[in-house]
N, C-alpha and C positions, 0 to 999 in steps of 0.2 A: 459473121452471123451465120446461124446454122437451122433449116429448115429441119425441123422433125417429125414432121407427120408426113410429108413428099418424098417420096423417094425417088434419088437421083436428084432434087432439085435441089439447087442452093442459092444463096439471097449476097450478093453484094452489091454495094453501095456505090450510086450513081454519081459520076461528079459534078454532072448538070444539078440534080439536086442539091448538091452539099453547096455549091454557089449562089444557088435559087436560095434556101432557107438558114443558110449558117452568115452569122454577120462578118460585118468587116471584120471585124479583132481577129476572127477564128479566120478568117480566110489572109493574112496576112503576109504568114508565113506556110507559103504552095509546096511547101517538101513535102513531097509524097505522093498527091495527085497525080502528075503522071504516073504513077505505079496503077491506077485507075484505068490506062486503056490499055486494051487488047489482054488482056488476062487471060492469062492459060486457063482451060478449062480443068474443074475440080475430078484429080482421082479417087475414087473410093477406094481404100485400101481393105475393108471388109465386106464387099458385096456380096458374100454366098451369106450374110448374117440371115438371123430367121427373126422377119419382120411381121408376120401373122400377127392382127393385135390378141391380146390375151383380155377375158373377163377383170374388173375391179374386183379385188378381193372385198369382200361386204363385212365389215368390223365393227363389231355391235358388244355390246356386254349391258348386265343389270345392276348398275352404280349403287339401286337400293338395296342390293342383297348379298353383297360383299363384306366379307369376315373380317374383323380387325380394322385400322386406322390405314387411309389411304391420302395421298396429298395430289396436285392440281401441274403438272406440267406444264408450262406455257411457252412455245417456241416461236420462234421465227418464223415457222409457215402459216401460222395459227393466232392472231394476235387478238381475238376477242374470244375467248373463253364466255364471258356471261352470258353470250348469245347464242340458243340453237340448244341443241339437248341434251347438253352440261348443264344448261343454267340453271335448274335445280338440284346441282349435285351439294352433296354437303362435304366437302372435303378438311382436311382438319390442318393442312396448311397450305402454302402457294408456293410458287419459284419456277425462277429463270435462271440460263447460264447464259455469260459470254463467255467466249472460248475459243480456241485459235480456228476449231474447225466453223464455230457457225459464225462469228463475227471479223474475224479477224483472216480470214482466207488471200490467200496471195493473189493480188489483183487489185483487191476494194484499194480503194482510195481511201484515205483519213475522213474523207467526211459523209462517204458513205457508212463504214466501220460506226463513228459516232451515230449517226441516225438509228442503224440498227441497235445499235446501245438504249438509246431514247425510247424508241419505239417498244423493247421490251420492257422499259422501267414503266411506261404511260402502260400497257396493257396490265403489270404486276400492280398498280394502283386501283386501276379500275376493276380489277378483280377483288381486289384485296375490298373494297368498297361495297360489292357486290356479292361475295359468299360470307363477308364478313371473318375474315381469320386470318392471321398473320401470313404476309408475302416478304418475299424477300429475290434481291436480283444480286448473283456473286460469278465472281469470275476464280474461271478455274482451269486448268491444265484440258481437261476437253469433257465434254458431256455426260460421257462414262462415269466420269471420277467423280463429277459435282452430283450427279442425280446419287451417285449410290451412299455419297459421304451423307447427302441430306436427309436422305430415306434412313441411314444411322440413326443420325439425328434425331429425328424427327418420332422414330420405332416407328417407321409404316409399314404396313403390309403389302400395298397396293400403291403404285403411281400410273395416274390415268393421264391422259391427253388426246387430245384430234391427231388422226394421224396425219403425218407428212406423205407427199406424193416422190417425187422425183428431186436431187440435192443433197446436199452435206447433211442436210437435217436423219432425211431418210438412208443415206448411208450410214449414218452410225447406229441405226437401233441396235444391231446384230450384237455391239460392243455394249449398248447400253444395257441392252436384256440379260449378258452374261455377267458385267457389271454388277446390275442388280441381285439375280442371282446368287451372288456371292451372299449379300447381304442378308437373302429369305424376302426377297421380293419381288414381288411380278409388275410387268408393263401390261399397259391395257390400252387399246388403241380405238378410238373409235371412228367409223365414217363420218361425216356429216350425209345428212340424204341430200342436199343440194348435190354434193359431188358425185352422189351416186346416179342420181336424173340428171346430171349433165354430161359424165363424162364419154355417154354412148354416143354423143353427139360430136364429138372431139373425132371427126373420120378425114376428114381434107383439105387443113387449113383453119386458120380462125376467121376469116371472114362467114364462112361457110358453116361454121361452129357457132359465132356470134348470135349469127339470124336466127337457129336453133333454140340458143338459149334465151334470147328475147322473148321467144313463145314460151320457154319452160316458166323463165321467171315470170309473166308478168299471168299464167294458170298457176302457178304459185301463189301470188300474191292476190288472185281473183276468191281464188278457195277460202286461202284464210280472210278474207276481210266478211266469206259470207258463216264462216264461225263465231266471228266477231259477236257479244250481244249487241244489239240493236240500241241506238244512241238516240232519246228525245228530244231536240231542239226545242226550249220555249217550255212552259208550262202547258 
């Protein structure tokens, strides 16, 4: 495990805990545990790196005034589209990829791998439900390939989506944008404003993040409920 916002600190696992909370079965077979005491302490091999945090880039565009046919990207960081300030977009198709880099990555386990399969075919439904227009979920050689073949496809101009933060997802836009490009089409990324009211608070840990966002969400949710029109109980 690896702390990212401390510097210098790192997180490994207690073996008092792992006996306290992991059951008999898991505790059955002890190979390894002692590897658990007296552990060398961690070297950083890049300490002079430059850890200054940097501004969230603020990614916004006007979905209403966009030229030509544009379609609905739905990824793995992002798995409710109808919600938030897409949900009135009119997009004229939908889609998902699996693919070795976002589902299939060396490590998942088989039943992780399936879940994220699921999890984007249930968000391609519910979308599909919700903009009303054809979704579809295909698997393809990697993200690149499947977004640019379907933007073919499909003649779009435009493929929009929430951006991804940090992961496989957001390491490939670079490929996906050139991708695209080939084809005569642009990626458009949007923030959500949640992420952008919360991620200043992201300074020293998540405990310390958490309590932050407790206040943010719940002057969030205080705001909009007093936009709300006013509901009459009763005649």
């Amino acid at each position: 495990m690896a702390g990212l916002q401390t510097r210098g600190k790192c997180y490994l696992v207690r073996r008092s805990n792992l006996e306290r909370h992991c059951s008999d079965e898991l505790l059955a077979d002890a190979t390894g545990l002692d590897r658990l005491e007296g552990v060398e302490p961690v070297v950083f091999q890049n300490s002079e790196a430059n850890l200054d945090p940097e501004p969230l880039q603020d990614l916004k565009f006007d979905w209403t005034a966009l030229p030509g046919r544009y379609g609905l990207w739905i990824h793995a960081d992002d798995l409710a589209p109808e919600i938030g300030e897409l949900s009135k977009a009119r997009p004229c198709a939908l889609a998902a990829f699996t693919s070795h880099s976002s589902c299939r990555q060396p490590g998942l386990s088989e039943l992780r791998q399936e879940r994220l399969e699921r999890l984007l075919s249930d968000a391609v439904d519910r979308a599909d439900r919700h903009f009303q227009c054809a979704g579809e979920v295909s698997d393809t050689e990697s993200m690149a390939i499947g977004l640019a073949e379907w933007a073919q496809r499909q003649k779009l101009r435009h493929v929009i989506a929430f951006a991804p933060f940090v992961g496989s997802i957001a390491d490939a836009i670079p490929a996906i944008r050139q991708s695209l490009d080939r084809e005569g089409c642009d990626l458009l990324l949007y923030r959500r404003s949640w992420d952008r009211d919360l991620f200043p608070h992201a300074l020293r840990g998540f405990f310390p993040f958490w309590k932050q966002a407790r206040q943010v969400l719940r002057a969030r949710k205080g705001s909009e409920a007093l936009k709300r029109p006013s509901q009459r109980l009763g005649p």
